[in-house]
C-alpha positions as CSV (number, residue, x, y, z in Angstrom):
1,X,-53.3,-7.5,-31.8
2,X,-56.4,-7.2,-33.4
3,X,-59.2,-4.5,-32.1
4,X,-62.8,-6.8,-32.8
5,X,-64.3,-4.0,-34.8
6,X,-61.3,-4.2,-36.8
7,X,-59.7,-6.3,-39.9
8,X,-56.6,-7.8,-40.5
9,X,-55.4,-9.2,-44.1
10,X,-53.4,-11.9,-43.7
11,X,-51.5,-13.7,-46.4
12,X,-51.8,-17.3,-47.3
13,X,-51.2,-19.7,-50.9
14,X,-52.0,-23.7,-51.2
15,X,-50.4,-26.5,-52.9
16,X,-52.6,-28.9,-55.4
17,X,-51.1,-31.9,-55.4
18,X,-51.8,-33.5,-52.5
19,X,-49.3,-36.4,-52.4
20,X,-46.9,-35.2,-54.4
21,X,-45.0,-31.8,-54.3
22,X,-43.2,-31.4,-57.9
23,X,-39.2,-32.5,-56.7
24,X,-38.4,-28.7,-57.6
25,X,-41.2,-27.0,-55.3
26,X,-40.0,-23.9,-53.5
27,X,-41.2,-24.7,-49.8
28,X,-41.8,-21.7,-47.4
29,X,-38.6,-20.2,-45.5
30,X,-38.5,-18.2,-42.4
31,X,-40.6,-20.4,-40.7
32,X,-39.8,-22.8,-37.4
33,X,-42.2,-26.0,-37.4
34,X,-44.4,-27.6,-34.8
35,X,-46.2,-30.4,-34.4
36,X,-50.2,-29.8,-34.0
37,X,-52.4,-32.7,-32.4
38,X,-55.3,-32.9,-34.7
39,X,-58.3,-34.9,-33.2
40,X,-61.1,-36.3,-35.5
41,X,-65.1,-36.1,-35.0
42,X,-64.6,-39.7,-34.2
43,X,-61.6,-39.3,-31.5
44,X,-58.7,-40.2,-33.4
45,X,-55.5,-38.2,-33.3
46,X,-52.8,-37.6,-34.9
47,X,-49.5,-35.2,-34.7
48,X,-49.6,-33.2,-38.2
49,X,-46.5,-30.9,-39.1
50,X,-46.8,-27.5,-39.6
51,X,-44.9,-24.5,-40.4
52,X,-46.0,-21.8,-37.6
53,X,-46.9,-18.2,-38.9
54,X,-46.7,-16.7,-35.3
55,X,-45.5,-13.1,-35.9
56,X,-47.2,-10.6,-37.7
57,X,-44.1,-10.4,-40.2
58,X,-44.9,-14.2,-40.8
59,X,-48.5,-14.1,-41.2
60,X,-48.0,-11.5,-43.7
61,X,-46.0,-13.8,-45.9
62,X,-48.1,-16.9,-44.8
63,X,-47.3,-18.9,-48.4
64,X,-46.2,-16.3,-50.8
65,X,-44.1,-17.7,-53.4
66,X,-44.1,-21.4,-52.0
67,X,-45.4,-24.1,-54.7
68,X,-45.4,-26.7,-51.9
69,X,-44.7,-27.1,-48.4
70,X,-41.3,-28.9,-48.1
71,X,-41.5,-30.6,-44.8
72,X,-44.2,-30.1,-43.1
73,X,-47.9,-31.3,-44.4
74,X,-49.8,-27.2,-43.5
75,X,-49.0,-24.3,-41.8
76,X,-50.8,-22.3,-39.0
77,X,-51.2,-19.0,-38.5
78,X,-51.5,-18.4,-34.4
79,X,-53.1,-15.1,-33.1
80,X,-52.3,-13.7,-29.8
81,X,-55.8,-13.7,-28.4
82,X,-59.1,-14.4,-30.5
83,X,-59.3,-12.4,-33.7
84,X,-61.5,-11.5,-36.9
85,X,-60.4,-10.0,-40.4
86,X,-59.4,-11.5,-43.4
87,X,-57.0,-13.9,-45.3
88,X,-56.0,-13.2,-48.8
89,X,-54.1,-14.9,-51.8
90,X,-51.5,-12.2,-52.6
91,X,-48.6,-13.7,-54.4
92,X,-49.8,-17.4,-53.6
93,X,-48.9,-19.8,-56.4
94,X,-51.3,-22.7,-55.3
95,X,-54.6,-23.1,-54.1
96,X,-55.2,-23.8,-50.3
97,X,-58.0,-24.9,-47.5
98,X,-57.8,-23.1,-44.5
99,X,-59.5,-23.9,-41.6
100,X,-60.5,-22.0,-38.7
101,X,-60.2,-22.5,-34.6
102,X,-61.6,-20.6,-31.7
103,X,-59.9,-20.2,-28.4
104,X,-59.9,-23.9,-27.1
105,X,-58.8,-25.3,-30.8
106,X,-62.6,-26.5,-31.8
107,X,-63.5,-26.4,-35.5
108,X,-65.2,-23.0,-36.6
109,X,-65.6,-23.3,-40.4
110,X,-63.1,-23.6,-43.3
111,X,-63.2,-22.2,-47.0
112,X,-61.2,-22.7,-50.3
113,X,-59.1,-20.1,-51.9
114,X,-57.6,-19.9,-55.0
115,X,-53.9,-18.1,-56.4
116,X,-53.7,-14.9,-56.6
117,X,-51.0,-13.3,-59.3
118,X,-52.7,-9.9,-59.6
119,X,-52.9,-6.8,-57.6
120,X,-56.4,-7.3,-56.6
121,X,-57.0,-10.5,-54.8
122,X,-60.1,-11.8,-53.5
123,X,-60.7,-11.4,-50.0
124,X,-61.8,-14.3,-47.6
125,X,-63.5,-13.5,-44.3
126,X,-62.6,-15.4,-41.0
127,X,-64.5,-16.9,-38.6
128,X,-65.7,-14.5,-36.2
129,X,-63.1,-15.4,-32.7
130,X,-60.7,-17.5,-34.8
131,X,-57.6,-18.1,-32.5
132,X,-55.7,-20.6,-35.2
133,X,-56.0,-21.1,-39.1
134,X,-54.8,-24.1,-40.7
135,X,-53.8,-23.4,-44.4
136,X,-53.2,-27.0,-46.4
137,X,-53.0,-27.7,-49.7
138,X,-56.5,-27.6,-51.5
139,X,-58.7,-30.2,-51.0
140,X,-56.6,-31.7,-47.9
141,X,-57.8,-30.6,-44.7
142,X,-60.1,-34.1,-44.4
143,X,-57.0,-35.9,-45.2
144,X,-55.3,-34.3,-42.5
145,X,-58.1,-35.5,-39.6
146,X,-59.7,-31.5,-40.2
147,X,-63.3,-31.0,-40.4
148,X,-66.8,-30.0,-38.6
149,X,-66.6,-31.4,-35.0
150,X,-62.5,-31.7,-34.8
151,X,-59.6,-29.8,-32.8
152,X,-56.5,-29.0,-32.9
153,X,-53.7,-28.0,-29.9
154,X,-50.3,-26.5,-31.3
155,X,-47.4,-27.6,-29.4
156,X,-44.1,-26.1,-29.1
157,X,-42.5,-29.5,-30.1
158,X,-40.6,-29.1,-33.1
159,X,-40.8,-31.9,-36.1
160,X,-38.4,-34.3,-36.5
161,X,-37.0,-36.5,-39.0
């Protein structure tokens, strides 16, 4: 999808509150959900929820106009084969961590970003090789087992309940 001398923007937008989505949050839509096994620097694991951006219609609208994330605790972005370019906050409405993955789902690096209203929006570089990013509301990404020396492997299991 993505020649290596090449950029992509992708969209994305984060939630602030943490634990607690206002009850009239307007979550994502168009998206199916998975659940992702993340795997701590100290080995533990757990199954996280996430909304799966997994066509490039999708990660185009990533988190635009979404104040929280309804059901699910983040949302990934998958690329077809490893990729470099960068994420922006184009009609985002909260602030978000992403995270970034290479090929085999090992930690690459992660950033901050903040809403972005206007028509020019900052622009956030990806790892170089990125296979997955994991956007989550800001400031959660440790909360969700996500930092240096952690992986991730997205299933095709849907969340329940």
């Amino acid at each position: 999808m993505v020649v290596a001398a090449s950029l992509v923007t992708l969209s994305c937008s984060v939630e602030q509150d943490v634990e607690v989505a206002p009850p009239d949050a307007v979550a994502p839509t168009g998206f199916e959900s998975a659940l992702v096994s993340v795997t701590s620097l100290n080995g533990a694991s757990r199954d996280v929820c996430m909304w799966v951006a997994d066509t490039p219609e999708r990660r185009a609208r990533g988190m635009m106009g979404a104040t929280g994330f309804g059901d699910a605790e983040a949302m990934v972005f998958v690329q077809d084969a490893p990729s470099t370019g960068n994420f922006w906050m184009k009609d985002t409405l909260i602030p978000l961590s992403i995270a970034y993955f290479d090929a085999v789902g090992g930690f690459l690096s992660s950033d901050e970003m903040t809403p972005c209203t206007t028509p020019e929006c900052e622009r956030y570089p990806t790892a170089v090789g990125y296979r997955w990013a994991v956007e989550a509301p800001s400031g959660a990404l440790v909360d969700l087992g996500i930092q240096e020396g952690s992986t991730i492997a997205v299933s095709d299991r849907p969340c329940t309940g």
